[in-house]
N, C-alpha and C positions, 0 to 999 in steps of 0.2 A: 093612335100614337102608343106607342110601346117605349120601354125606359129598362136597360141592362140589368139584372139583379143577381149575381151569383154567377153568372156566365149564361143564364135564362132570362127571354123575352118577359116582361111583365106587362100584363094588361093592364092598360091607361083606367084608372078607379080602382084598385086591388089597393088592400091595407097595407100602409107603408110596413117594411120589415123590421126588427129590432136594431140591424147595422143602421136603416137609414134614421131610424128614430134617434140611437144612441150620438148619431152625425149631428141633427137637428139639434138636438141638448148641449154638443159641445160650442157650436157656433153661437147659441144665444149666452150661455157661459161665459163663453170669451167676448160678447158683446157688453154686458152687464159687468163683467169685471173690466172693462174698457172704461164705461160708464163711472164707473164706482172710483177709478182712477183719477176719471174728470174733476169727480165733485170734489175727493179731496184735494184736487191739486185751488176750482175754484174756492174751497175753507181756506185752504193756505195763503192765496191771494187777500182776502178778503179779513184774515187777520193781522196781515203783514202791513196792510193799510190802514190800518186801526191802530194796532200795539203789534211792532214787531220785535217784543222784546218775547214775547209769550209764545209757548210751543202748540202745535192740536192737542197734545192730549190735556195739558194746563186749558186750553177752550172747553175740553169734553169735561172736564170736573165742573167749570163755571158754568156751562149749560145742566148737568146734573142738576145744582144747587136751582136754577133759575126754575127747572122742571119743577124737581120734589122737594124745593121749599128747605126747611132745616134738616140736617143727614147726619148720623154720623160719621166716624171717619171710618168705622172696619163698614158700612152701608156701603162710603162712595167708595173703598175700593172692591169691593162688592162686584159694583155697579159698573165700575170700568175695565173686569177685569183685572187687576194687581196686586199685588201684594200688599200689607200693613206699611210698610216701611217706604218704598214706593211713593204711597197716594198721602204719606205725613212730608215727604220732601215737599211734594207737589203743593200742598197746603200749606206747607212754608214760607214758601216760595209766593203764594196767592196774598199770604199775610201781609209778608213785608211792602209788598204792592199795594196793601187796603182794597184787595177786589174781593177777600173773603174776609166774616170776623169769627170769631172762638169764643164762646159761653160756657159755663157751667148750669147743666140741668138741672133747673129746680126741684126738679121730683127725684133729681138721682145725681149724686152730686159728683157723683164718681164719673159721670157721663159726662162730654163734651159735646157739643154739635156744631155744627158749622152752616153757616150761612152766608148769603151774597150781599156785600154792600151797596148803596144806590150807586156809587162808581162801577161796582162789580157788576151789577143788573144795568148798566147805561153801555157797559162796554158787550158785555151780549146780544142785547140790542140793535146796536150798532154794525158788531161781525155778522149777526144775521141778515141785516138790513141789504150792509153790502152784498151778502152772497145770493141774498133773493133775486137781486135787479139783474145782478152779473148771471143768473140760471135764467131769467124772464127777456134780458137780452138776445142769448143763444138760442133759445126757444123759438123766439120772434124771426129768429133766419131762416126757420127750417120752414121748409112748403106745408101749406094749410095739411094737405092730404098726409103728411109725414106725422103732423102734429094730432091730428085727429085719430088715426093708429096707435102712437105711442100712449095717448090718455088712459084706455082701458088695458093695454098691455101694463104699463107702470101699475095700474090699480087692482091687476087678475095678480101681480110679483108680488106687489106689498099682502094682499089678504092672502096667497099661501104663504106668507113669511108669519102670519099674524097666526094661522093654525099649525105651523111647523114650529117653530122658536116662543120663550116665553117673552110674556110684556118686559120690553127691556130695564123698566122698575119695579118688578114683582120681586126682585131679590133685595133692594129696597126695603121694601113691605115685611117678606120673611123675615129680614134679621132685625126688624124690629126698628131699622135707620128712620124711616118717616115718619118723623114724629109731629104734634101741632106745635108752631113755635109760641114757648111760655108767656112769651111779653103780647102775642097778637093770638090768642088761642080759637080755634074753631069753634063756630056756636054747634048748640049741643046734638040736631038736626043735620049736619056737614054728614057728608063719606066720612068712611075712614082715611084718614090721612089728611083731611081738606082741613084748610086754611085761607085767613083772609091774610092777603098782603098790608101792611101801613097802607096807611095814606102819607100822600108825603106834605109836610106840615105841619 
């Protein structure tokens, strides 16, 4: 079997060419940013059913705080991309709600930090909860042989994303935002950054 290349016959096992490579990269491209469309459009679902008064990126600050724990606020905007001015609306806006609260650092008093209320860390939760079952549903439609390919494809994307791009809270980290919260402090053996959450009670 031969297969067209250039206006020349190519033998069937010959290393694909750079045109048909650069072909292959676009198609899985535009699959994955198909993909990538899906999932946010299931976020939007999935917070629209919870609190539809709240935006994705008002989601992506409350999952930040849920992640790394107490932040500051130049950290979370940092961390989501934006500006100072930006991710203080966004925080405003989380306050007046009681899904975030505002402290003065003990050790720095000039600092503030911000963290998730047990409303604010139940509504996380929650939006997660829904968007799992609604991605574990769609999953379940696809045929065994479908689902069994995509496993190691999804997890060969994520580990070159993991050696290409940094940990998406290491900029966190640098600016110093992950701190241990004052009132619940990491015993002295923790990572850096680690913390215990309350107990609630």
């Amino acid at each position: 079997m031969t297969r067209q290349d250039s206006g020349r016959l190519k033998p069937s096992g010959a290393p694909p060419s750079r045109a048909e490579l650069d072909q292959e990269a676009e198609e899985v491209t535009l699959a994955v940013m198909a993909a990538s469309r899906l999932l946010v459009a299931i976020s939007a679902r999935a917070l629209a059913s919870t609190d539809d008064s709240l935006t994705l990126p008002q989601l992506r600050a409350l999952v930040v705080l849920d992640t790394c724990g107490p932040v500051k606020l130049a950290a979370m905007a940092a961390t989501l991309g934006v500006n100072s001015s930006t991710a203080l609306r966004m925080v405003e806006r989380l306050l007046s709600v009681g899904l975030i609260d505002r402290k003065t650092n003990p050790d720095n008093r000039r600092e503030v930090i911000l963290r998730l209320t047990p409303n604010g860390r139940d509504l996380v939760e929650r939006v997660l909860t829904h968007r799992r079952a609604e991605i574990r549903t769609l999953v379940q439609k696809l045929p065994a042989q479908a689902r069994a390919t995509l496993v190691p494809a999804l997890k060969a994307l994520t580990e070159t994303a993991d050696e290409m791009a940094v940990d998406p809270f290491d900029e966190v980290r640098r600016v110093g935002g992950l701190i241990d919260d004052p009132l619940n402090p990491a015993p002295p053996d923790a990572p850096q950054g680690g913390r215990r959450r309350p107990r609630d009670g």
